[in-house]
C-alpha positions in Angstrom: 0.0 0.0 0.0 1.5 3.6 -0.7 0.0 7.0 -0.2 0.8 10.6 -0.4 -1.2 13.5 1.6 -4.1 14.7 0.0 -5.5 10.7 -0.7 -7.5 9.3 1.3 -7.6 6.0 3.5 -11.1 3.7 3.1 -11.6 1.4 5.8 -14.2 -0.9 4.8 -14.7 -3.1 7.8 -14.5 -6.8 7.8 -17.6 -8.4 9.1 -21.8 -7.7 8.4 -22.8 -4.3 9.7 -18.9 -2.7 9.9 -19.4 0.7 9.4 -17.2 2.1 6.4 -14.7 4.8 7.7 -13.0 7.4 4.8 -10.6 9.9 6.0 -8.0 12.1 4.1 -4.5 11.5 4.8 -2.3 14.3 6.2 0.7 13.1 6.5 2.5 9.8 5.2 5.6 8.5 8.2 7.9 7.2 5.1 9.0 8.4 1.7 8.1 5.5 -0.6 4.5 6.2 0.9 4.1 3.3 2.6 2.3 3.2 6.8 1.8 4.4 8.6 -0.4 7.1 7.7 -2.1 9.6 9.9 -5.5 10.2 8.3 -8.3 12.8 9.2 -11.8 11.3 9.8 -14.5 12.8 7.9 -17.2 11.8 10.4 -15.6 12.9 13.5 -12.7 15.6 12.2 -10.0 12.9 14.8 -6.7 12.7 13.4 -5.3 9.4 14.2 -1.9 7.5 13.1 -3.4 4.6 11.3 -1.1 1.1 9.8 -3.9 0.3 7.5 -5.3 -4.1 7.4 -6.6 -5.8 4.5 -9.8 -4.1 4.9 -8.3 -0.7 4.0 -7.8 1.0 0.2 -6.4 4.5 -0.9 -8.6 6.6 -3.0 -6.5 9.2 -4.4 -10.1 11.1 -5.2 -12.2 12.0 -2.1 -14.6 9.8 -1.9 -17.9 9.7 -3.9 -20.9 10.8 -1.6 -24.6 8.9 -3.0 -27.5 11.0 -1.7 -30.8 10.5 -1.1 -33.0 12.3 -3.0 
């Protein structure tokens, strides 16, 4: 996995009602862009140092956003 600040981090969770977590990256520890990253949360604005599992991707778009209409 590599990253560079300004993508973003998508965890998608692992088991039947996971909730799916995006944040942006901010800041990437290593220069070849691999973890850790430490990724702002969109739903709660945290900024947490995160080493990323199998149920994490990088977007290197923000997210799409569906809404109801």
């Amino acid at each position: 996995m590599h990253a560079q600040p300004g993508d973003w981090l998508v965890i998608e969770g692992l088991h039947t009602g996971d909730i799916r977590r995006e944040g942006e990256i901010v800041e990437v520890e290593h220069p070849d862009g691999s973890p850790p990253y430490r990724v702002r949360w969109m739903n709660t604005e945290q900024l947490t140092l995160v080493f990323p599992g199998p149920d994490g991707h990088i977007l290197h778009e923000p997210p799409s956003r569906v809404t109801a209409g």
